[in-house]
C-alpha positions, -999 to 999 in steps of 0.1 A, spaced: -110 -2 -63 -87 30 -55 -77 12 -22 -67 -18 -43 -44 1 -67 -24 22 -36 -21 -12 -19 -4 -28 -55 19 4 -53 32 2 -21 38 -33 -25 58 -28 -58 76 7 -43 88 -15 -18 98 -43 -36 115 -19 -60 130 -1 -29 149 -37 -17 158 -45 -51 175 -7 -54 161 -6 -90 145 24 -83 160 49 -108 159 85 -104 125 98 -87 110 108 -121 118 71 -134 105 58 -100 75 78 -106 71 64 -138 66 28 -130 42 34 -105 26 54 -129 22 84 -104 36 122 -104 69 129 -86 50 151 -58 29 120 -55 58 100 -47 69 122 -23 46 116 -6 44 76 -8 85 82 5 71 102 35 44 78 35 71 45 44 89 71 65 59 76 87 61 33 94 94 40 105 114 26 69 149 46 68 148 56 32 176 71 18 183 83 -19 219 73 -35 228 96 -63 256 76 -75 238 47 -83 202 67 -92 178 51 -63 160 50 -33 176 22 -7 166 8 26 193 22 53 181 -7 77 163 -41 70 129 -30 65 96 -55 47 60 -44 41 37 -74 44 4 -67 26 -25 -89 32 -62 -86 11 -90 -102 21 -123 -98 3 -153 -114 20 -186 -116 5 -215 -105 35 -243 -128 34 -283 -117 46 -281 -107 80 -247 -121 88 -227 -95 108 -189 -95 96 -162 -72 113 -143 -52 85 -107 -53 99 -107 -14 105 -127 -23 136 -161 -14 126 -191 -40 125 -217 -38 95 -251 -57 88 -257 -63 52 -288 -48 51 -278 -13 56 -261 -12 24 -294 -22 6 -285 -57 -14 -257 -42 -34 -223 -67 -32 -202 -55 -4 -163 -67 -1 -139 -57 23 -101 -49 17 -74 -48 45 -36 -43 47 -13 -51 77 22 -34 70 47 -49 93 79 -51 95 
């Protein structure tokens, strides 16, 4: 579930981010209950998919320089006896390798 909870925070950083209701970075931080290195690297993170982030210090927050959106799709499927289903990172699995436990998948397409 790890994957789950950094996909919900990027989704609210961003939504955050547009709404420029960031705060300060240890507010921001704060409501997406990670450290401030941490967010750092979640800034670096949006800068890496090309957002242009920039921080205003007279109104306290992090701001969009250019229109930028993060669209985050999740899709869980539920893999049925031998059925083969493609995991959206590109890789094929049969059910029985992972010996009758539940398996779901998770993806996220971040466009702009």
């Amino acid at each position: 579930m790890k994957t789950l909870k950094q996909i919900e925070r990027l989704r609210k950083a961003n939504k955050l981010i547009k709404q420029q209701n960031t705060g300060t970075p240890f507010e921001f931080a704060s409501k997406l209950h990670v450290s401030e290195r941490e967010l750092y690297r979640l800034i670096e993170y949006f800068k890496e998919i090309d957002a242009r982030i920039s921080y205003s210090r007279n109104s306290n927050t992090y701001y969009y320089k250019e229109d930028f959106d993060l669209l985050v799709n999740i899709k869980i499927q539920v893999l049925v006896r031998e059925e083969i289903k493609t995991i959206y990172a590109g890789s094929s699995f049969l059910r029985r390798n992972f010996e009758e436990k539940p398996l779901f998948s998770t993806t996220a397409m971040f466009g702009q």
